[in-house]
Structure formats: C-alpha cells, structure tokens
Backbone as CSV, one residue per row, in Angstrom:
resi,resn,N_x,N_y,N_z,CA_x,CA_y,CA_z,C_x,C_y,C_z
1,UNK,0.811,-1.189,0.000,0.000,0.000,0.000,0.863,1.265,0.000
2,UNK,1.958,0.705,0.916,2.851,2.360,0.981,3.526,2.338,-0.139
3,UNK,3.902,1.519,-0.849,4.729,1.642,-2.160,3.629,2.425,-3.458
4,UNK,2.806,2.040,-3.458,1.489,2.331,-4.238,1.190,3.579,-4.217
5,UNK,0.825,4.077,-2.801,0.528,5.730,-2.695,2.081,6.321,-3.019
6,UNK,3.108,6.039,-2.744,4.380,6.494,-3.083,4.862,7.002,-4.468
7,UNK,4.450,5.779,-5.047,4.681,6.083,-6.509,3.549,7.099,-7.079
8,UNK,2.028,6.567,-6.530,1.403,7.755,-7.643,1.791,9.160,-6.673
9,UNK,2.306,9.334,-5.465,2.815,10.709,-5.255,3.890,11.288,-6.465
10,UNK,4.539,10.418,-6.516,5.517,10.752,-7.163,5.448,11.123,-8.698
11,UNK,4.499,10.273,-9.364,3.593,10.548,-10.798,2.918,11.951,-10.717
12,UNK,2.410,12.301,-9.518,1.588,13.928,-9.326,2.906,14.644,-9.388
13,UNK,3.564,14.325,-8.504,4.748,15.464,-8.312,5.689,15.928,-9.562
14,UNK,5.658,14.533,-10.481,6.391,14.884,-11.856,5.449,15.491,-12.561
15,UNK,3.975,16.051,-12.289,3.176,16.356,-13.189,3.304,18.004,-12.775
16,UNK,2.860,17.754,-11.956,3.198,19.110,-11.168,4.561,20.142,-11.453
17,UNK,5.621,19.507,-11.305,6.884,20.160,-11.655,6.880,20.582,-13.023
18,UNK,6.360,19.594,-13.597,6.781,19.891,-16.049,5.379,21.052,-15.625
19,UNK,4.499,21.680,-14.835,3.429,22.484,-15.111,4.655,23.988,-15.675
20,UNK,5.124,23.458,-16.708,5.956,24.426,-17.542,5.485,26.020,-18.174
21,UNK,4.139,26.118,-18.452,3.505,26.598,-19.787,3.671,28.043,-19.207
22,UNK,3.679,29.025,-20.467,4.125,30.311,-20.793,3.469,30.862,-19.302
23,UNK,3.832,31.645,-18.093,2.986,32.250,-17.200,2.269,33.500,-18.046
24,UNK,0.763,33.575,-17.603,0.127,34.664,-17.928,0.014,35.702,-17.304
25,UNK,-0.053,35.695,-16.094,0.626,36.576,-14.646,1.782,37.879,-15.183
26,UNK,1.346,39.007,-15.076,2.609,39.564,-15.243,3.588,39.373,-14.266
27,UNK,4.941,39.107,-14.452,6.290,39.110,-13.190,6.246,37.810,-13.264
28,UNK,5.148,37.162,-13.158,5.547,35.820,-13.198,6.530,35.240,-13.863
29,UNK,7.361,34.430,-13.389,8.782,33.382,-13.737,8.494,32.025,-14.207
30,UNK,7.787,31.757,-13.306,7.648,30.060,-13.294,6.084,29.729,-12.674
31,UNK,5.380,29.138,-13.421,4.358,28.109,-12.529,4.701,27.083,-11.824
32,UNK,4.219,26.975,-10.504,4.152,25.854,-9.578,3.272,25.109,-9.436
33,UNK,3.249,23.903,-9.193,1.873,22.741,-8.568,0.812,23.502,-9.281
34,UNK,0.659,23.662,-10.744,-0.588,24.160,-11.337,-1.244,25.609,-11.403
35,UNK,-0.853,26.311,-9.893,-1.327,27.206,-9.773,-0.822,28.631,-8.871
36,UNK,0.745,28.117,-8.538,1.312,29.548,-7.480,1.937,29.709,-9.040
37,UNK,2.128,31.777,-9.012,2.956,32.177,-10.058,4.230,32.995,-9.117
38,UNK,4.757,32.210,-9.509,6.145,32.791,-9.075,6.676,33.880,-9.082
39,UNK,6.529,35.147,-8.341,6.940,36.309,-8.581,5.415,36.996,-9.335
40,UNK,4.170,36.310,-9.189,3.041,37.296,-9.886,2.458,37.695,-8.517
41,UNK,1.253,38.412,-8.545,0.908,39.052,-7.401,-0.197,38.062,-6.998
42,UNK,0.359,38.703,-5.432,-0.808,38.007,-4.535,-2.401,37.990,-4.772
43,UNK,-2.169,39.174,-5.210,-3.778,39.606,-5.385,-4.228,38.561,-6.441
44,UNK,-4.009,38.143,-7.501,-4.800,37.356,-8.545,-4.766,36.014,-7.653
45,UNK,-4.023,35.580,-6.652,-3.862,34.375,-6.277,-4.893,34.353,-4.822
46,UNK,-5.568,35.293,-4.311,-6.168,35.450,-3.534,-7.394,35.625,-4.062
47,UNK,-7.410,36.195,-5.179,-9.167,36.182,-6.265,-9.615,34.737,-6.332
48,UNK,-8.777,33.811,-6.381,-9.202,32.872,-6.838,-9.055,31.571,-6.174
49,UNK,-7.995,31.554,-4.871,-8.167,30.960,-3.741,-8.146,30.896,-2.271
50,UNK,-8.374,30.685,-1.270,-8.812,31.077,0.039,-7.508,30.461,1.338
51,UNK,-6.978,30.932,1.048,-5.855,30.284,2.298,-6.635,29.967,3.806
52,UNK,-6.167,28.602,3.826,-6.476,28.058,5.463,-5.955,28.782,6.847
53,UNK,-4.514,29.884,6.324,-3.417,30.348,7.747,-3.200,31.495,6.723
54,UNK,-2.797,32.528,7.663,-2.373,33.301,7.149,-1.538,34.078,8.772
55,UNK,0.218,34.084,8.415,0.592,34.915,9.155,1.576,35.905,8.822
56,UNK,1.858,36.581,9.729,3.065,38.274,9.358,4.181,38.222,10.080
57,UNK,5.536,37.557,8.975,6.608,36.950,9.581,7.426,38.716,10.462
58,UNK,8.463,37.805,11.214,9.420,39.189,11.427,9.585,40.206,10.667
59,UNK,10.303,39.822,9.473,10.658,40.554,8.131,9.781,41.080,7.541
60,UNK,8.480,41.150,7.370,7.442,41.971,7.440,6.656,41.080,5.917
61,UNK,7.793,39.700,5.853,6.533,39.328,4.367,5.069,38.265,4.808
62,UNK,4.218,38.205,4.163,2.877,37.222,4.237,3.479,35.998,4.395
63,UNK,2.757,34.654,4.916,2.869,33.596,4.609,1.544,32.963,4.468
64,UNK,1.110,32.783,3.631,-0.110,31.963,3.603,-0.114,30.320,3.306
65,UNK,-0.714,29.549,3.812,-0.707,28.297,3.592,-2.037,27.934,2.806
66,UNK,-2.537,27.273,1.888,-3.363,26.466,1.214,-3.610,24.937,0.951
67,UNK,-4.736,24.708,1.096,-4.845,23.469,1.118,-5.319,22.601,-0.477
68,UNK,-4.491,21.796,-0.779,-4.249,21.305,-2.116,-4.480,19.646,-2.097
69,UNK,-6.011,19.747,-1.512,-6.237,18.082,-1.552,-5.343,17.570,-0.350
70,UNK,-4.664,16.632,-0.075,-4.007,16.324,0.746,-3.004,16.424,1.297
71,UNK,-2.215,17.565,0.446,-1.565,18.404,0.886,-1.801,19.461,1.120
72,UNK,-0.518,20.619,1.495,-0.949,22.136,2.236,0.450,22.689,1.713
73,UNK,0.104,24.061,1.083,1.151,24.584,0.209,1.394,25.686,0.591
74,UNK,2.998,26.458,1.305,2.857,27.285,2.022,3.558,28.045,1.077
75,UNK,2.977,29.528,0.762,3.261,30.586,-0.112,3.844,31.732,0.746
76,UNK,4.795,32.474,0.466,5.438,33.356,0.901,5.451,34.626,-0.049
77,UNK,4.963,35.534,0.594,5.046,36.723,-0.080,4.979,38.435,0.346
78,UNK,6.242,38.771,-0.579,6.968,40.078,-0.317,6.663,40.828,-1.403
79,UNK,6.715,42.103,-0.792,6.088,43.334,-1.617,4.498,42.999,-2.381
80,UNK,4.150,42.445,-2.089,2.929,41.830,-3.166,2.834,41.006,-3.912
81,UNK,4.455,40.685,-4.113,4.492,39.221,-5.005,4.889,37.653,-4.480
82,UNK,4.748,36.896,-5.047,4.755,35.527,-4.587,6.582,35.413,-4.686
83,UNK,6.928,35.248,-3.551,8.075,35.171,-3.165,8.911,33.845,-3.414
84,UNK,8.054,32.775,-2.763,8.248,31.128,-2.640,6.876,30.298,-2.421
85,UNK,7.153,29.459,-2.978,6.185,28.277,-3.239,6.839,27.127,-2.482
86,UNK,6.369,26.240,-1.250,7.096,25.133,-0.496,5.779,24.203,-0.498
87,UNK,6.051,22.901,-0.481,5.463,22.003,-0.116,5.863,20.889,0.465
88,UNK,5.752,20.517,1.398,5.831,18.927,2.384,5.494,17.847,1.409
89,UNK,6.672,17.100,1.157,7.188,15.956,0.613,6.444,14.255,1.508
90,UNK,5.655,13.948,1.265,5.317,12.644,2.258,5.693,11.192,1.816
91,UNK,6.244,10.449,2.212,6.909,10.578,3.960,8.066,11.274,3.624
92,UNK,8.564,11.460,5.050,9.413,12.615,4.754,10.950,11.841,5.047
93,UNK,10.902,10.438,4.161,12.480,9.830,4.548,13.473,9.717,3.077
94,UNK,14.367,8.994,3.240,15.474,9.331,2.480,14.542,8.608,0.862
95,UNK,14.182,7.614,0.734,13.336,7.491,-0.162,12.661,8.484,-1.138
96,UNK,12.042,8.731,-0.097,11.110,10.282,-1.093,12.073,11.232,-1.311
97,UNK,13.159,11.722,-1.157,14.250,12.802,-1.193,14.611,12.320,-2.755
98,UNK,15.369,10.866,-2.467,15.873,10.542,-3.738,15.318,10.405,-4.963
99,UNK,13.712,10.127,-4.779,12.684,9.699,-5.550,12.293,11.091,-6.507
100,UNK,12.097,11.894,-5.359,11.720,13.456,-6.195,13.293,14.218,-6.775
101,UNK,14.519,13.659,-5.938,15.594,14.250,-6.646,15.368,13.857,-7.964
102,UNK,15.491,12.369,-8.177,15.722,12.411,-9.664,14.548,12.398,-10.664
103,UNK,13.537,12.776,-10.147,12.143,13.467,-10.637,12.796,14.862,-11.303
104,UNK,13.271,15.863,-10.428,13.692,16.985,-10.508,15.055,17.127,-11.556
105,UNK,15.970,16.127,-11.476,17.031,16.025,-12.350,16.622,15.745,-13.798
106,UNK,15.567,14.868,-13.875,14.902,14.662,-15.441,14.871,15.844,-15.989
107,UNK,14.050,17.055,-14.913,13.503,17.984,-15.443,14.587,18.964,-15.510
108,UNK,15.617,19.090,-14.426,16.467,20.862,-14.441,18.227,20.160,-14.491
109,UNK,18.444,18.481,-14.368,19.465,18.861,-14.638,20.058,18.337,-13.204
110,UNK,21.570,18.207,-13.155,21.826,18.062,-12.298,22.145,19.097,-11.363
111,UNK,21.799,18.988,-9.742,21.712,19.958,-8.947,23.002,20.306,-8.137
112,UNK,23.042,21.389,-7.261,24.273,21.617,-6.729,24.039,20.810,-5.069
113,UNK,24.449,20.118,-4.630,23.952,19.009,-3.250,25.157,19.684,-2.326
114,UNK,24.456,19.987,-1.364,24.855,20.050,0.039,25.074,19.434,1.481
115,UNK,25.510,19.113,1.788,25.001,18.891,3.223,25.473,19.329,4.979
116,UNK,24.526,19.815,5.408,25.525,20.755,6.849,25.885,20.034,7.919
117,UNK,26.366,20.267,8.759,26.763,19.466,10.274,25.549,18.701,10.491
118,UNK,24.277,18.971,10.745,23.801,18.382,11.162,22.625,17.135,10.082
119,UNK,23.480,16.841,9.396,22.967,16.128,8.246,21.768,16.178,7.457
120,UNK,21.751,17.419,7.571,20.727,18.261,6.353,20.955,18.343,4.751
121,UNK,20.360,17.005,4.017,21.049,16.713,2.483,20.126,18.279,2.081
122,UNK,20.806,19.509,0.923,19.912,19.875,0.296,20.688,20.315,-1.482
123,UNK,19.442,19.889,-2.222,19.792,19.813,-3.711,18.884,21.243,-3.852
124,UNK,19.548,21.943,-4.842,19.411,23.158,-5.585,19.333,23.185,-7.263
125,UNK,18.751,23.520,-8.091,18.467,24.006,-9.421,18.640,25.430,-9.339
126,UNK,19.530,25.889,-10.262,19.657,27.377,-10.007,19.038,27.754,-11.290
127,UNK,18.086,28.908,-11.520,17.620,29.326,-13.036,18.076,30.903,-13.253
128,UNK,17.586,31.795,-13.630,17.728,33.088,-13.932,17.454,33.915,-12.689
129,UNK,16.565,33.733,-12.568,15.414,34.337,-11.714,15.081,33.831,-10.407
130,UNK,14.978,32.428,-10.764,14.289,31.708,-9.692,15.321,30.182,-9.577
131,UNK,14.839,30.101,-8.363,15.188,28.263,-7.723,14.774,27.606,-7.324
132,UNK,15.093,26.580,-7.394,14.441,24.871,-6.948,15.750,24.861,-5.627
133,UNK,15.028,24.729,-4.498,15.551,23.622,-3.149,14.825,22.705,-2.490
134,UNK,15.753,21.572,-2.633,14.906,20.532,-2.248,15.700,20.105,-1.022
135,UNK,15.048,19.851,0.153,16.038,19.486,1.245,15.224,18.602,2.088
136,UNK,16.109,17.748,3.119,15.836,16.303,3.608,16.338,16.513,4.642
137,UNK,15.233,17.004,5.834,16.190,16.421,7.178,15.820,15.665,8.030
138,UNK,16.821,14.871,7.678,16.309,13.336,8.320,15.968,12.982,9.776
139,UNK,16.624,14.051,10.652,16.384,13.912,12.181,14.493,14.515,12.459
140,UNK,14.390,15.493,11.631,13.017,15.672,11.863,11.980,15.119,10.952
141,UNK,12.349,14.431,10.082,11.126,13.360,9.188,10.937,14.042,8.065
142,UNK,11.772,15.255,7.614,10.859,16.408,6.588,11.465,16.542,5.227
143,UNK,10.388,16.499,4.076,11.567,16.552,2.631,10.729,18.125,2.218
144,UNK,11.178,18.848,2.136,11.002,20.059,1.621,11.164,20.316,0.082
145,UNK,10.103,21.381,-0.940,10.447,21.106,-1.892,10.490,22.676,-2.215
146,UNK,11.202,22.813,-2.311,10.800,24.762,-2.513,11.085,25.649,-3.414
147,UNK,10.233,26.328,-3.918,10.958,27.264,-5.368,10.787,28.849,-4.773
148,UNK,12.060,29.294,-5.092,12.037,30.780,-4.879,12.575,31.871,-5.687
149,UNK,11.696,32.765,-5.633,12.201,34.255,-6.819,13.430,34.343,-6.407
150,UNK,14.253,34.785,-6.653,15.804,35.394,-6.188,15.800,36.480,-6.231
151,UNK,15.317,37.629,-6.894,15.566,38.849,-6.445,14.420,38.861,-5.420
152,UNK,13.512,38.612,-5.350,12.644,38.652,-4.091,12.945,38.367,-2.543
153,UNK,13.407,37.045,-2.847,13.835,36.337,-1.998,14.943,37.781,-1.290
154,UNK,15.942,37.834,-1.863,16.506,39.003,-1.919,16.565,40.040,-1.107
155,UNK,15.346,40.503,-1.680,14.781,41.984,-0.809,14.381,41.394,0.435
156,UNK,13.814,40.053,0.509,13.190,40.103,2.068,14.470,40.219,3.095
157,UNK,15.739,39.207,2.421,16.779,38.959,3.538,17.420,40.309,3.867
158,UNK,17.414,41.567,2.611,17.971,43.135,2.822,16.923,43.336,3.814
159,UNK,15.536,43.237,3.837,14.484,44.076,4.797,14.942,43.041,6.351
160,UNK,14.547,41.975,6.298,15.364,41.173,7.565,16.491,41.746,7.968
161,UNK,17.427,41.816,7.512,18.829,42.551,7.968,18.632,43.929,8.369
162,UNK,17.532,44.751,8.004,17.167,45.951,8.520,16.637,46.112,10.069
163,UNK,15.267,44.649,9.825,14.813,44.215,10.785,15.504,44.517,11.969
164,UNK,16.218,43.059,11.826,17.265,42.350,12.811,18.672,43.756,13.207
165,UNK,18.682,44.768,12.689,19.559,46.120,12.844,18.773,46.908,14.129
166,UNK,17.993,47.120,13.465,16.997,47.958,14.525,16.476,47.680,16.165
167,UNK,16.357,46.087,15.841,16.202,45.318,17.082,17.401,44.862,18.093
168,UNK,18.829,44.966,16.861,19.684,44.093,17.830,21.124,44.952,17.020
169,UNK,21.358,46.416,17.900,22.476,47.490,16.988,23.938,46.518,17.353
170,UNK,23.970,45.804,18.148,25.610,45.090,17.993,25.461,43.931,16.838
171,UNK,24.734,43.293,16.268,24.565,42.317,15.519,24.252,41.003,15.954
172,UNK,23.961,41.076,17.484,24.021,39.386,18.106,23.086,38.312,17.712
C-alpha cells in the first residue's frame, strides 16, 4: 500500500513540476503545482483561492498556507508578489528525497547538493530568476520542496537585515 501511494505521489509530483507553460501573470517566472505564479501578485492568487493560515513573519513578508487536496502549500510573499512556493514531501524519509531528486534532475538537470553538520542533504536548481531547493532532514522526518524568486527572496533577507539592525544594533 505504501509503495502504491508512493509512486502515484511521485507521478503527481512529476506532473506538477513539467506544469511548464508560458505564465500569464505579469512578473511571473515560473508556474508551480498548477497554480502559485512565481513572482506574480498576490492579489490574482487570492481572487481565486482562500488560504487556510495566514501569518506576518518578522521581516514583514505574508505567509499563507493552502490546502491542495491532501496536501498544504505554504506561499510566501513580499512586496505583493509571490516570493516562494514550499510544499511537504510525504513521507518525509530518504526514499522520497531521492525519488523526487531524480524526478527533478529529469527535469532541471543536475543539482548543486549540500550537506551541513547536522545532516541536512539539500539539492538546488539554479535558473535566472528563480530556484528549486529541495532538502531532507532526516532527524526531523521532513523533505522540503521549494521554489524561490531570487531577487525577491533578496529583498526580504535586505528588509530582515534591517529588521534584525533595529532590534539588535551590535549584531548578536
């Protein structure tokens, strides 16, 4: 049974990723899982669907989460635009990491792989604009799949660093 739901996860997830086609969204970069536009505005993505959470990080960007059938797709967004697109990988063990890596390699190629002290594997696709991180940490059960604008991404970590200035003038 677990091999079964595994694989057709994995058949959605390759369907999901090739969701290639021209974005109509202005700013938009990339389509995600059918329907986040990468770098398009919140507002068309809020016309047309209803987030389950919605909170207001430090750094001052949105996070909204949505619910996508049996999964839950957490959207991040700065200045008005869709910042990052993440979704929870199930189950979250070395299996599914490798399974969607080379899902992801079909599609972008081989990635740049990491891993930190505390044995956090994470694979990267780098594009123009935007990126693919996919990361596995195995002590907490979790495969992460995440695409993010880069200049967006960007501005939030300059506004964070402003943040984090104001709150803390020695840098600690």
């Amino acid at each position: 049974m677990r091999t079964s739901a595994f694989v057709a996860g994995a058949a959605g997830l390759i369907a999901a990723v090739m969701s290639v086609t021209a974005p109509a969204q202005s700013g938009c970069v990339k389509e995600v899982f059918y329907k986040y536009c990468l770098g398009g505005s919140v507002e068309s993505l809020l016309n047309k669907y209803k987030p389950i959470q919605t909170t207001v990080t430090k750094d001052g960007a949105t996070q909204y989460i949505f619910a996508d059938g049996a999964e839950q797709t957490s959207i991040t967004v700065v200045q008005g635009r869709v910042e990052s697109v993440m979704r929870r990988q199930h189950p979250g063990v070395q299996a599914t990491f490798d399974q969607v890596e080379r899902d992801l390699r079909t599609i972008y190629g081989e990635p740049r792989r990491t891993t930190n002290a505390k044995g956090v594997l994470v694979s990267t696709w780098d594009r123009s604009v935007w990126r693919v991180v996919l990361t596995h940490n195995h002590i907490q059960g979790i495969v992460l799949l995440t695409y993010r604008h880069v200049p967006l991404n960007a501005a939030r970590k300059s506004a964070a660093g402003t943040y984090g200035s104001a709150q803390n003038p020695k840098g600690y």
